[in-house]
N, C-alpha and C positions, 0 to 999 in steps of 0.2 A: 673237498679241501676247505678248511674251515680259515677267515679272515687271516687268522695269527700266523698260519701255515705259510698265506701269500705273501707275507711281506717278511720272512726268516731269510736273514744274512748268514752265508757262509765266509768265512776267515780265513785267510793263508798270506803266507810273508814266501815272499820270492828276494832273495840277497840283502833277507833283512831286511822291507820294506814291505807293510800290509796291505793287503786288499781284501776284494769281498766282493762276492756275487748272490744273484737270487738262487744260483743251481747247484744243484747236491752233488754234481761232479765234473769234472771238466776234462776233456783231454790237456794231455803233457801242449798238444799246438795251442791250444785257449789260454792256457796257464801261460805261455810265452808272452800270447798276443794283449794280454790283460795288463801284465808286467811291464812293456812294454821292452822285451828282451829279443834280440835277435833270432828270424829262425833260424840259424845256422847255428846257434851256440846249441850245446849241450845241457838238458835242467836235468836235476839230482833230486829225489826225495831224503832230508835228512832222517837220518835213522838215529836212534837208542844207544848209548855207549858202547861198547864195540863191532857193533852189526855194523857189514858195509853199507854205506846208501845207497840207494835204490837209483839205477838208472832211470827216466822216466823219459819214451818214445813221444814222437808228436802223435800218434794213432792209441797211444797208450791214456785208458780211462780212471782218472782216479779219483776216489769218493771224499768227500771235502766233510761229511758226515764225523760227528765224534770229534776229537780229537783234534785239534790245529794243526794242520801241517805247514812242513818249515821245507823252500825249494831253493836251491842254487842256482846259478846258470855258468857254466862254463864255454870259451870261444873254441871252435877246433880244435885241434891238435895239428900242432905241424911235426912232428916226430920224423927223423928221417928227412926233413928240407935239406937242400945244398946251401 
């Protein structure tokens, strides 16, 4: 790995606010814990014009490589409460 390699910032915005880590990928749990977004809520990969967006798992790996990715976070669903 050469000097330039060690010190490459990766980019992503979680509810419209940016971060950045030294790693090429993160699980959906890191991308939370970064953010600093509950684990209980739900994170979203924003997708392309009418592709639905991507659910994204706390166990689920996603590559920060390319492309800036853009993440929601959504709280529970209470669907069905009394």
């Amino acid at each position: 790995m050469t000097e330039h390699e060690d010190k490459k910032k990766y980019h992503f915005f979680v509810d419209a606010k940016r971060f950045e880590t030294a790693q090429e990928s993160l699980s959906g749990a890191a991308i939370k814990n970064i953010a600093g977004v509950s684990a209980t809520y739900q994170l979203f990969e924003e997708e392309e014009g009418d592709t639905p967006d991507k659910p994204i798992s706390d166990a689920d790996s996603v590559s920060l490589v390319g492309k800036v990715k853009h993440f929601y976070a959504v709280p529970p669903a209470t669907f069905g409460m009394p």
